[in-house]
N, C-alpha and C positions, 0 to 999 in steps of 0.2 A: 133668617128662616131656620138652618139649620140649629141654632140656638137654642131657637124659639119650641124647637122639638122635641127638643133633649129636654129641654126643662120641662114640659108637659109630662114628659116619659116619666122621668126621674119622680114629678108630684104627685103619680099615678101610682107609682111603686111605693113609694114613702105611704101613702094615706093606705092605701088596702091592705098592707099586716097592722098596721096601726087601729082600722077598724075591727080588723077581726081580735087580736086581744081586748079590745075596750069591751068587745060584746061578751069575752068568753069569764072576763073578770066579774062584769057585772051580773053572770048568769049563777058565778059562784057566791055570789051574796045573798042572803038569807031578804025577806020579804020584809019592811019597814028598816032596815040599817042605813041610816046614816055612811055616806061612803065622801071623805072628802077628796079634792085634788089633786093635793101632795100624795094621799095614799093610791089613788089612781096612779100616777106619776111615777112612784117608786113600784110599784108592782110591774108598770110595764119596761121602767128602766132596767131593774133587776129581771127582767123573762131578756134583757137585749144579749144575742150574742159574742160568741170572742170573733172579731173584725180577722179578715181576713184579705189578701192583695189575690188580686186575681194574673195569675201569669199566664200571657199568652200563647209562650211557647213551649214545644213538646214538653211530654216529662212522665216519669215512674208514679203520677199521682192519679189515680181513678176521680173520675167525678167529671162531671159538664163545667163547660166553664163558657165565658162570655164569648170569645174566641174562636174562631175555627179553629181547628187543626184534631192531627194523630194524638190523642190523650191530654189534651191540655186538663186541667182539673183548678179550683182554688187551695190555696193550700197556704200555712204562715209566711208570711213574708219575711225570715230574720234581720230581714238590713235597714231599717226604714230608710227615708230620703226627701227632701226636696225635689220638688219639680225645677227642671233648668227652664221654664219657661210662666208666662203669665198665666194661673189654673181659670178658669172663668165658673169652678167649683172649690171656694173656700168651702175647708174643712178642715179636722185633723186625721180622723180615722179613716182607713184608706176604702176605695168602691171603684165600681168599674171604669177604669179609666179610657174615655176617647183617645187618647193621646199617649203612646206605649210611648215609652224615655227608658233612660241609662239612670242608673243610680250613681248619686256623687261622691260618698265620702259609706267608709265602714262606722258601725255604730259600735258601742263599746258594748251594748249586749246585746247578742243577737239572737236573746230571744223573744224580744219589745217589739211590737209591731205598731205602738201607737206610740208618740213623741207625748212628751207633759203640757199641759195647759200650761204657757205662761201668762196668763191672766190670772188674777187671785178670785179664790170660790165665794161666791156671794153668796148672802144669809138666806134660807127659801122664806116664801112667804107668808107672815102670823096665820092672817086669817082666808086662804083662799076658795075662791066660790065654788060651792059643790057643782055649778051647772057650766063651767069652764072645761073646755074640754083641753086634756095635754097634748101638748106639743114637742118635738123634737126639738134640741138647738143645733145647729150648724156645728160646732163644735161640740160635738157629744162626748165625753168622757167615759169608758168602758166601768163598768158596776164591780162590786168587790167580790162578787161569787160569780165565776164566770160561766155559761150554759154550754152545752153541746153548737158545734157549729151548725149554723144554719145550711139547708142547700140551697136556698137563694141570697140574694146579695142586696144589701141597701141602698139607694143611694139618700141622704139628706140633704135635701135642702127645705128650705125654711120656707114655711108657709106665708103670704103676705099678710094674710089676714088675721093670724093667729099671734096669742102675745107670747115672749119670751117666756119659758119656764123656768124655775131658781135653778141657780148651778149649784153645783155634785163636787163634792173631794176627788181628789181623783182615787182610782181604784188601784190596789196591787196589781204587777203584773201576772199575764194568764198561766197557765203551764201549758209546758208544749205538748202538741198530739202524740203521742204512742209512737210511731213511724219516727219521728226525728231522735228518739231515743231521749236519755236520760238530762237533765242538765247538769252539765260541768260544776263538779264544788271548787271553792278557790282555794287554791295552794296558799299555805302557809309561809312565812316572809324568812328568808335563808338565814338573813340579817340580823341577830339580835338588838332590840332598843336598849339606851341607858335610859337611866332614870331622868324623866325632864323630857321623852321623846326623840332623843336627838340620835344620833349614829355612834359609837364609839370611834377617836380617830387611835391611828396606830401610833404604838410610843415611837418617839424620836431615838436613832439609833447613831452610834462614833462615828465621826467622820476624821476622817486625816489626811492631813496638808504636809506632805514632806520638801521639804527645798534639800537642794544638793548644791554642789560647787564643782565648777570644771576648768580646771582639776580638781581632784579631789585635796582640800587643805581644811584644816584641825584647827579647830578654836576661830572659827570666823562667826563673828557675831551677829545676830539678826533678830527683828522686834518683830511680833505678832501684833497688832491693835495692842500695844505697850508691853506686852510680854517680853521678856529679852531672855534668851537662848545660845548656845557655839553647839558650831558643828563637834562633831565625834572625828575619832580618828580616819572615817569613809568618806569624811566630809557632809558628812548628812547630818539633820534637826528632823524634828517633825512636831506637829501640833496637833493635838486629837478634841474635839470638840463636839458637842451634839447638835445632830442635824439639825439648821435652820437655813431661814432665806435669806439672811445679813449678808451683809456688803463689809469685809473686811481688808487692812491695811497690811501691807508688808513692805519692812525697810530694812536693808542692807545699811550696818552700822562702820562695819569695816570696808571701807569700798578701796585703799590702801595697802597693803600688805608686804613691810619689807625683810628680808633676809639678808645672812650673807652670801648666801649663794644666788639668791632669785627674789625680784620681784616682783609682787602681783600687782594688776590695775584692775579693777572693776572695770568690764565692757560692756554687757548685757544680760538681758532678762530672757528665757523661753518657759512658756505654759504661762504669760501673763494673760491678761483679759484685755489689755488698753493697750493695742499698737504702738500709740504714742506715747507709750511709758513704757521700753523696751529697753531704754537707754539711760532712765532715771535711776537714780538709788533708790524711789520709793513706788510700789505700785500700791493702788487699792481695787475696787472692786472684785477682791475674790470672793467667789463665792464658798458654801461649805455645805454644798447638797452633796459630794458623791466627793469619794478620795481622788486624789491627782499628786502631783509632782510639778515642782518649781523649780528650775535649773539658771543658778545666778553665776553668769563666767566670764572669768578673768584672764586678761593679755600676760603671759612670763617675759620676763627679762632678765638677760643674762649679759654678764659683766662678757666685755670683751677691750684687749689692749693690743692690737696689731703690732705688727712689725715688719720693714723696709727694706730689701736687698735691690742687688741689681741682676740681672740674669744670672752673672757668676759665682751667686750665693753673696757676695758681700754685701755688709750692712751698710744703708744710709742713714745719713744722720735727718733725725728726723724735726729739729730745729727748722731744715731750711725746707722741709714740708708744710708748705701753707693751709693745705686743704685736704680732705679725706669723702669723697665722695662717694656712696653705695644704694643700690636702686634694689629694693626689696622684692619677694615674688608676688606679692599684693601691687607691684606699681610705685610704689613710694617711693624718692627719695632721700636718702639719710645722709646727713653729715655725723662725722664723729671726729676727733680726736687723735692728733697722731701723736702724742706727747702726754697724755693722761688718760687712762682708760676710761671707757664708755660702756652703755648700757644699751643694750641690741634687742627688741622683740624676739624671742625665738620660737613662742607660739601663742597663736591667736586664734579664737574662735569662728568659727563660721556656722550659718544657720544656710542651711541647705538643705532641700527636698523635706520641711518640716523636721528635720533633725540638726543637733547643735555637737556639733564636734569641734575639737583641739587641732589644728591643722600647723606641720613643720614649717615655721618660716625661714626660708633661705634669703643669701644677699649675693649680689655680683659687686665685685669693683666698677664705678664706671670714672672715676680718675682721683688721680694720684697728683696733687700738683705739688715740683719741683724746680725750682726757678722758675716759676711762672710757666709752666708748661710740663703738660697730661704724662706723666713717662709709662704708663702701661694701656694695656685696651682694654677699651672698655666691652665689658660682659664676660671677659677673660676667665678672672679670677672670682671663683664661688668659693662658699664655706657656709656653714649653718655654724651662729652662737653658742645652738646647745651640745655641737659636736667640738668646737674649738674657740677655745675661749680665746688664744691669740692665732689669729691669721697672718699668713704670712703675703704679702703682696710684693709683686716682683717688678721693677720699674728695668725698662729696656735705657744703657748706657753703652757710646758708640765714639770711635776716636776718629778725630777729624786731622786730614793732612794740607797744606793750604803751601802751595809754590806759585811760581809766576815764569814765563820763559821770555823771552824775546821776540817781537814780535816777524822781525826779519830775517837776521841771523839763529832762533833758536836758541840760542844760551838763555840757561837762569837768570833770573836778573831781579832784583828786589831786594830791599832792606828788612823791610817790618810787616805787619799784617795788624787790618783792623780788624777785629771780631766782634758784630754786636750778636751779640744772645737773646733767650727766648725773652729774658725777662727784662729785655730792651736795654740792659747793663752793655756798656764797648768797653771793648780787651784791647789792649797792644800787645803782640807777643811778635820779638823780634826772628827775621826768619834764620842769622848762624849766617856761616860762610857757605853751604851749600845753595844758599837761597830757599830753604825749606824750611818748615815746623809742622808735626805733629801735636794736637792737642786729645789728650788721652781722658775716656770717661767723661765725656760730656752728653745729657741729658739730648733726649730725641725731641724734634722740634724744627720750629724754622728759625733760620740763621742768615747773617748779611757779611759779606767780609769784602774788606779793600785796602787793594797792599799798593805802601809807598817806594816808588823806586828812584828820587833822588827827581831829577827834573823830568823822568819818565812819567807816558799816560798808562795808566793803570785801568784796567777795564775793571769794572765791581761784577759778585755773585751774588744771586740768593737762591735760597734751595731749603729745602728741610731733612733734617737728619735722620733718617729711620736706620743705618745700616752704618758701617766704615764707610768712611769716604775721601777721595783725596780731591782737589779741588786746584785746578793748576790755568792762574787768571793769564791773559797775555798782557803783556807791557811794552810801548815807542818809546825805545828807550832816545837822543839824540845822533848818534849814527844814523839810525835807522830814518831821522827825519830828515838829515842831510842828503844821503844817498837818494831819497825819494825827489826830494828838492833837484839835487843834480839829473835825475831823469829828467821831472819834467820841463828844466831848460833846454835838456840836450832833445828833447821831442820837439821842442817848442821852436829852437832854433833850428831843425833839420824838416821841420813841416813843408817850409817852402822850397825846398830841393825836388819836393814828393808830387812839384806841383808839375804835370804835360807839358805846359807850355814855356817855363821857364825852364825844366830840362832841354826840350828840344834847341833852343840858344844856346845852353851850355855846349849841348855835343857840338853843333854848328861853329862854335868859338876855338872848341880845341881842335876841329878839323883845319882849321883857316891858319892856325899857328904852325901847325905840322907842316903845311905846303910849303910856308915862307920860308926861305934861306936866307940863310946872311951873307951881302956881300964880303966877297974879299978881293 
């Protein structure tokens, strides 16, 4: 019903300005003129005004408008829009709308109030009947000379009865009223074009890739994507190239480096781009948009040939030095050489907190072995390579004294002494008339010893040597096992003396004899 109302309203408004130009057009025609439909048709096309949206709410603009309220007025609408909902008034040009809404989207000029036909303009018609009267389309098109606004407002809709009229080009757009002010000219583009349209790009400007070496060393050689290159006295190359977005190759040619005094080993890469090629001799993927620095660094090694004393400063010979043990400050450890010098890291690189330094490698002794057995302590003895080329390590040497006594009577007693050593080697070393032997300078360690005394039991030691030590074993020697012997007969045969009941006979026996006299 309510529909049904509107539309009645709406065809009531459409036909009465419509009738009243048809009469006012045909009152300006002269008596016998031929007037045909197109020219009816464009005369009252061209009288149609510039469209306007009517807004509801308050505002700075005079005039009545559809709406209650404080000042509402019709006035351009700069934004056009879409309805967000089903219009039950297809149109283009905008009219009083039942249904206020929100606009969706900005228009790029705001000062368009009607959107373009996108339907294409059909041809009007050859010969149309003078006695046809025009009609509006639904989609009306605004005319190319625009009129003063109207104070009322249109709505169109399409007649049933009536036929479609030929469609219209569409028209320029309108100019805006006086009150909205002037319209914006467009600024000029900042940008100059080249020739062809396109933008000018900027020229490509040097880029440079410096590698270095840590330490810094002279004449080390390195390929660019085939380019070959030696560092300078600072240890530095560099390569200058113009900016691009290429993927380029870098290889460390010299990854070796010997001298007399030191040599180099290639360790690693920093400012590479592949993690996993930190430790190669060859990275790729550099790039050469923006300068940087490549730092390619090398382990030092320094000649080192130790040497052997004992606490006392004297020298061992280092022949019977089997093994040379040392435990780096990295954790590592190293064997060297106790009879032909060696070659000792004395600085290696570390990559830490994103930065790549030379860090002092020191060593501790952790053993010395000498007849098969450790003669110093271990972590004792430190030194750094590149402060001492020969170290000195100090192996602890201690004399051993080895007697024997008796085991009853306490006298010396002993012939010889066996001595096995650390390095499971047996000594004989006879002990002298004192029954004694000192063995002087002997290597710290454990030791086993057992002295022969003739047909005497000799007890055995073992012990370990860290200090002096005298060592004094006991020995049964044959007296000693007699006498023991003759105890326990003489216990053995006096046990039963010790016995209550056979004492008490005894006494009883010698009282009986005392009594008796001898006849005379």
């Amino acid at each position: 019903m309510r529909r049904r109302r509107l539309r009645r309203a709406g065809l009531a408004a459409a036909t009465a300005p419509l009738g009243c130009l048809l009469a006012a057009q045909i009152g300006q025609v002269a008596p016998g003129t031929q007037v045909s439909q197109a020219a009816l048709a464009a005369q009252v096309v061209q009288a149609a005004p510039v469209h306007y949206h009517p807004y509801p709410g308050p505002g700075p603009y005079p005039g009545p408008g559809p709406y209650p309220g404080p000042g509402p007025g019709p006035y351009p609408d700069p934004y056009p829009h879409w309805q967000p909902y089903p219009d039950p008034y297809p149109h283009w040009d905008p009219y009083p709308d039942p249904y206020p809404h929100w606009h969706w989207r900005w228009h790029p000029d705001p000062y368009s109030s009607v959107p373009p036909d996108p339907r294409p303009p059909a041809s009007p018609a050859p010969s149309p009947s003078p006695a046809a009267s025009p009609t509006r389309h639904p989609s009306h098109i605004p005319p190319a000379a625009p009129a003063p606004a109207p104070a009322t407002h249109r709505s169109h809709v399409p007649s049933p009865s009536a036929a479609p009229a030929p469609r219209l080009s569409p028209s320029p757009t309108p100019s805006p009223p006086a009150f909205m002010g002037p319209r914006p000219t467009a600024l000029p583009s900042p940008r100059p074009t080249a020739s062809g349209g396109s933008y000018p790009r900027r020229q490509p400007w040097p880029v440079t890739l410096t590698i270095r070496t840590l330490p810094a060393l002279p004449d080390v050689q390195f390929s660019f994507d085939g380019t070959s290159r030696m560092t300078d006295a600072n240890g530095e190359v560099s390569y200058t190239e113009q900016h691009n977005f290429g993927r380029h190759m870098l290889t460390l040619l010299d990854t070796s480096i010997v001298t007399p005094s030191r040599h180099y080993r290639f360790t690693r890469w920093a400012g590479e781009r592949k993690p996993d090629e930190a430790f190669s001799a060859t990275v790729g993927g550099l790039p050469m948009r923006a300068s940087y620095t490549v730092t390619a660094a090398f382990t030092v090694q320094c000649p080192v040939r130790p040497r052997f004393t004992d606490q006392y400063g004297k020298a061992l010979d280092p022949r019977r030095i089997s093994r040379v043990t040392l435990r780096s400050s990295a954790g590592r450890p190293v064997n060297i050489s106790a009879t032909h010098p060696g070659w000792l890291d004395c600085a290696a690189p570390i990559y830490r907190d994103s930065t790549l330094i030379s860090h002092e490698t020191r060593y501790a002794a952790q053993a010395v072995m000498y007849a098969n057995t450790n003669v110093v302590y271990a972590g004792v003895e430190r030194f750094s390579p590149g402060d001492q080329a020969s170290p000195t390590f100090v192996g602890y040497f201690h004399n051993l004294t080895i007697t024997a006594h008796d085991a009853l009577f306490g006298g010396r007693i002993g012939s010889s002494a066996l001595v096995t050593l650390p390095d499971h080697a047996v000594r004989q070393v006879p002990l002298g008339p004192g029954h004694s032997v000192t063995l002087d300078h002997l290597p710290q360690g454990n030791y086993h010893i057992n002295v022969s005394a003739g047909g005497a039991i000799i007890s055995t030691g073992s012990f370990r040597l860290s200090r002096a030590k005298t060592v004094n074993l006991t020995a049964v020697s044959a007296p000693d096992l007699a006498t023991v012997g003759g105890g326990l007969l003489l216990v053995g045969g006096g046990l039963p003396l010790l016995v209550a009941t056979r004492r008490r006979r005894l006494l009883d026996h010698l009282r009986t004899v005392r009594h008796v006299r001898p006849q005379g």
